[in-house]
N, C-alpha and C positions, 0 to 999 in steps of 0.2 A: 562473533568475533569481528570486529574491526580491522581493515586493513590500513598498517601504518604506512607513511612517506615512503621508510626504505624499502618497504615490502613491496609497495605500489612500482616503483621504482623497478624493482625486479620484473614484476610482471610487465614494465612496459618493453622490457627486453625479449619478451614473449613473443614476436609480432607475429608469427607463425597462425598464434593460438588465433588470436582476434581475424587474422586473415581467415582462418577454416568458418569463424562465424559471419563474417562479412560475406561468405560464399552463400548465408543462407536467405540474405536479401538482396543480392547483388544481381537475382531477378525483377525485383522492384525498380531499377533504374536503367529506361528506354536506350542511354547512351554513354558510351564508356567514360565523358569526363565526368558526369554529376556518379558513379558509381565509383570513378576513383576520387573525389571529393566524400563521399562517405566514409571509402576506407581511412582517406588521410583524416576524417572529423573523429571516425571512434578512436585512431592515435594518437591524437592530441589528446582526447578526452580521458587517455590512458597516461597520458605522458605527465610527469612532475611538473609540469607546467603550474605556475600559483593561482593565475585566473584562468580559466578555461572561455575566454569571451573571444571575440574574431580577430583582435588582431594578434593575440599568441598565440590562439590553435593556428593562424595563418602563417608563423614565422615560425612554428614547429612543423609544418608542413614544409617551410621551404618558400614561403610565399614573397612579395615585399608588401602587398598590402592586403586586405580581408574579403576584398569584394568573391572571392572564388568562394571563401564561404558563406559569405551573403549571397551570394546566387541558388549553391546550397537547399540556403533555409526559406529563402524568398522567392529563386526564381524556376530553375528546374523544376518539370514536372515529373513530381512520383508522391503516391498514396502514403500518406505516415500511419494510417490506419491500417493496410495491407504490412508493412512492414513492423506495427505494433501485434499484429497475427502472425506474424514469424519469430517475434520476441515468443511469443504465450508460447509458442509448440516449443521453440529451444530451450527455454523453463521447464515444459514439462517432460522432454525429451531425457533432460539430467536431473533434474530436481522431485521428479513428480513419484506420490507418494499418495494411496488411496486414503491416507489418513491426514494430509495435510490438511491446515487452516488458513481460510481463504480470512482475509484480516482488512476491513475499511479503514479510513481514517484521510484526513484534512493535513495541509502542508500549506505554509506561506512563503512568498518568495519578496524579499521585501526591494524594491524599485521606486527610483526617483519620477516624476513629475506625472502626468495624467494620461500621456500617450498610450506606455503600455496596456494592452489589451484585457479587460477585465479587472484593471487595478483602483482602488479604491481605499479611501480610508477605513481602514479595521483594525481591530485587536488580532496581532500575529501570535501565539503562541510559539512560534521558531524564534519571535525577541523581545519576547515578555511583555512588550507595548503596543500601544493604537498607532499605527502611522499608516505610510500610503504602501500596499503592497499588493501581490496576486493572490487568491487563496485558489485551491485545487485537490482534487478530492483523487488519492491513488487505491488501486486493491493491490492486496501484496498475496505473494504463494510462499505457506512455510511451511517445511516437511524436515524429518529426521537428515534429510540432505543438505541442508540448506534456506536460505529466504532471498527473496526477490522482487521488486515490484512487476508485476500481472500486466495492469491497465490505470490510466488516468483520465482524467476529463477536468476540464478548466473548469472551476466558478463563476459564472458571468453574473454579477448582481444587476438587484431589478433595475437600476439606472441605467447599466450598460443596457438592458434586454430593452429599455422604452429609449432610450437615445439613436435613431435610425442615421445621424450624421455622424456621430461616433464609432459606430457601428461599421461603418461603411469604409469607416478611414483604418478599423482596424480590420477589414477584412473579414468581419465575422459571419457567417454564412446565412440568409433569411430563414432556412430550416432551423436555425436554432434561438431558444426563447429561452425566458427565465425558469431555472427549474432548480429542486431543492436539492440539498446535500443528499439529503435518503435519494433521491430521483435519480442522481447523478450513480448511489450505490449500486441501485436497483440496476441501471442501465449496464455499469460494467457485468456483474453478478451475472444477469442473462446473458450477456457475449460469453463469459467463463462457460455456463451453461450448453449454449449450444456449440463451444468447441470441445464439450467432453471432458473439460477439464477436469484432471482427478483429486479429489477433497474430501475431507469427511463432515469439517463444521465453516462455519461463518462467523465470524463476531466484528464487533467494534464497541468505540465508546459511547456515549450518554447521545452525542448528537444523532446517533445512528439509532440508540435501543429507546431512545424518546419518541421515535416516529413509528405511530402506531401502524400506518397504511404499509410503513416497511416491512416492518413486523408478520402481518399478516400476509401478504405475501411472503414470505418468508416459508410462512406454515403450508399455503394454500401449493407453491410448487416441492413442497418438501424437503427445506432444506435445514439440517441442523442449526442450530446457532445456541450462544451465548453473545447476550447483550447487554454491557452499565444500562443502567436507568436511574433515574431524579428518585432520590426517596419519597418524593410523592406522589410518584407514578401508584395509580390505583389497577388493581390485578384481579382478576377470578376468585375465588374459592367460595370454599363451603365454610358458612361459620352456622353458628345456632340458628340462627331466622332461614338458612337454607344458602343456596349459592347468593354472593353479594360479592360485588368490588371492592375491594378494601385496599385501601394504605400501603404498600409494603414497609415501611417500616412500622407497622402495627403487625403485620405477617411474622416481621423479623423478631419479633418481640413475646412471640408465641413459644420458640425456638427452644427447648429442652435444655440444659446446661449440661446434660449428659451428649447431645448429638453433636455439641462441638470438635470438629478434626484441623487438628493441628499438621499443617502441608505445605510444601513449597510451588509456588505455581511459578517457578522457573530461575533462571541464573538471573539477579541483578549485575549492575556497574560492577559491585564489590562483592555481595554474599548473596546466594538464595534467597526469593522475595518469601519470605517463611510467615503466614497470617495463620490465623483461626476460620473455619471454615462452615457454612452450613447450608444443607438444603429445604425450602419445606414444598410440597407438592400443594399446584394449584390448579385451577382450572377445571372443576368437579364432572365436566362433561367433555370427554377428550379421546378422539380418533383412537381405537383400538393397537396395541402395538406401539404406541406415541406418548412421550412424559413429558411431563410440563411443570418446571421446578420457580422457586425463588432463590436464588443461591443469596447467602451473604458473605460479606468478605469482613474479619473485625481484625483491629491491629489488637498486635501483643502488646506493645506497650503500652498502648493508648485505646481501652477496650469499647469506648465510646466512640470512637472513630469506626465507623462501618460504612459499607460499599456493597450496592445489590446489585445485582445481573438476572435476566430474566429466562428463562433458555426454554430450548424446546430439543427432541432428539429420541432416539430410540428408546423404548421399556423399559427400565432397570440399567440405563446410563449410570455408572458408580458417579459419585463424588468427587471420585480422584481424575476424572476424565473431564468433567466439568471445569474444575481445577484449571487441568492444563489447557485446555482450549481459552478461556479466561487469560490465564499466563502469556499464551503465545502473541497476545494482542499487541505487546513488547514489542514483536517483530517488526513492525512497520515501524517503528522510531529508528530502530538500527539500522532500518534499510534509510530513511529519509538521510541521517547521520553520514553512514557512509556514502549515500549517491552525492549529496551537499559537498562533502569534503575532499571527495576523491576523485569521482568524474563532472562535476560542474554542474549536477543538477537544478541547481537555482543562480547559474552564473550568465544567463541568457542575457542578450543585449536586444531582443528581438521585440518590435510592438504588434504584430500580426498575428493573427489569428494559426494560420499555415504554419509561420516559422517558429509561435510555443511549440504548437505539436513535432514538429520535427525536431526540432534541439531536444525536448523530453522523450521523444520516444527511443532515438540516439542514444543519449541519456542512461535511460533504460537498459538499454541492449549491453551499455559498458558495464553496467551493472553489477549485471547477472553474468555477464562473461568473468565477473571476477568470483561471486557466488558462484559457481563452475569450476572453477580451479582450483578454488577452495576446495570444496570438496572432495576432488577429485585426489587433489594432495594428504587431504587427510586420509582418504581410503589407502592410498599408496603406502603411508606412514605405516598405517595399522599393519597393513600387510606385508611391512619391511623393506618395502621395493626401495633399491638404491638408487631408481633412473625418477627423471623428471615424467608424470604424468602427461597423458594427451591430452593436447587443449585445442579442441575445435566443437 
């Protein structure tokens, strides 16, 4: 669910709520004004304000000009990655769910001339055309509680990673070099890892289930997944000649007309996304305890239209569970949607390396404090509570 204007609008009468979560990083900042400049940046970031850039988050503060939050994002010292680890725990504190799906995917932020840091002419999927923008790669947390963005990491393309005068001007750190989308997944995925985070699968799109080195790790630290793939991605099994690689869409093609199941793999915009469904088992030599399927996905109306995912997961995983992990990959579009629309997600004015990270981790935090109270409301609903829910 979407939060609308006047709903947003309510919760920024909240200030309560976001103060109790401001308390949970208001360790991260050495000195009380860069720590009340946080509190005052997630209120803006909360507040109807139409652009969430420096000089209205600044004259929602109270300010006359922006430099308080340009110091903020640019000059105060304090760890955006320390306080992107107090975003995860306050995620999993309220949202966390042993069955959630940890969910990749790619977001653009689209920006005028060449300064901003990592920006480059690409195909944006956020506005349908090639022009000049950021690309960045976020994990999201989605459980019967709620969804959330986890973790992000900037895109640097290989021009940024070989231009060391570029580089320099945007602040980008010599520890970091050109590295791929899957790299980028992989690297959030083990921070999730070793903070325990609780999850049951992993998925993403084509860019993610294409990368076979992803993949594989994937299996080697064991970790569920469903993942698109190219229908020409070639897969395991056993055919006549013995185990051989083959096609999935020759896999898909093998497929019974009886094993077709007819299922929703979750709420669309408007109705249940309702497909035809199928599995066939591959990979003829396979860790004990551990399945290894082709899922296809065929439209109803249009039966020639089909979609494979490649998964891996516990023994005797049904279909309908596959299904829904497939489904839930949705999530991260409604998270990008509403962080875009509500707390300024992609409204940064920022060219530095430092102050991406800090505006998005920020960002972030506004979030999931609205995923929170979401929730939290709806529990209340269910349970006929007449009072407003705790929000900290």
């Amino acid at each position: 669910m979407i939060v609308g204007r006047e709903e947003l609008a309510e919760v920024a009468r909240w200030s309560e709520g976001i103060e109790g979560v401001h308390q949970c990083i208001a360790g991260r900042f050495q000195r009380p004004e860069p720590r009340r400049r946080a509190l005052e940046y997630l209120k803006g970031l909360l507040s109807p304000v139409e652009r969430k850039n420096g000089w209205q988050l600044a004259e929602q503060a109270g300010g006359a000009t922006p430099y308080g939050v340009q110091r903020l994002l640019s000059g105060y010292v304090w760890d955006a990655e320390m306080v992107r680890d107090d975003l995860k725990q306050y995620v999993v504190e309220h949202l966390g769910d042993s069955d959630a799906v940890l969910v990749v995917d790619e977001t653009g932020f689209i920006k005028k001339g060449e300064k901003p840091v990592g920006v480059q002419r690409q195909y944006s999927g956020t506005a349908g055309w090639t022009g000049n923008c950021q690309t960045s790669v976020f994990l999201a947390y989605a459980s019967a509680k709620g969804r959330a963005l986890l973790d992000r990491e900037l895109y640097l393309p290989q021009v940024w990673a070989d231009d060391w005068e570029r580089r320099r001007e945007a602040g980008v750190p010599e520890s970091v070099g050109f590295q791929t989308k899957g790299k980028l997944a992989r690297l959030m995925l083990e921070r999730a890892l070793e903070s325990e985070v609780p999850f049951g699968w992993f998925t993403g799109d084509e860019v993610y289930g294409n990368d076979r080195k992803l993949r594989l790790w994937l299996e080697q630290v064991g970790v569920p997944h469903v993942m698109a793939i190219k229908r020409s991605e070639k897969l395991w099994a056993l055919t006549e000649k013995g185990p051989r690689q083959v096609r999935e869409d020759r896999l898909a093609s093998q497929v019974d007309p009886a094993d077709w199941t007819r299922c929703s793999a979750g709420d669309g915009a408007k109705d249940p996304r309702v497909y035809d469904w199928a599995a066939v088992d591959i990979r003829p030599l396979r860790e004990p305890g551990k399945g290894y399927w082709l899922m296809v996905r065929r439209s109803i109306a249009n039966p020639g239209e089909l979609a494979y995912y490649v998964c891996y997961g516990p023994a005797g995983t049904g279909l309908e569970e596959l299904v829904r992990v497939a489904g839930t990959r949705w999530a991260i579009e409604e998270c990008f949607e509403e962080a875009k629309g509500q707390v300024g997600l992609d409204q940064h004015e920022v060219r530095r390396w430092n102050g991406w990270y800090r505006h998005i981790t920020l960002a972030m935090l506004a979030h999931a404090y609205l995923a929170v109270i979401r929730n939290q409301a709806v529990a209340a609903e269910e349970k006929g509570a007449t009072t407003a829910p705790v929000r900290n």
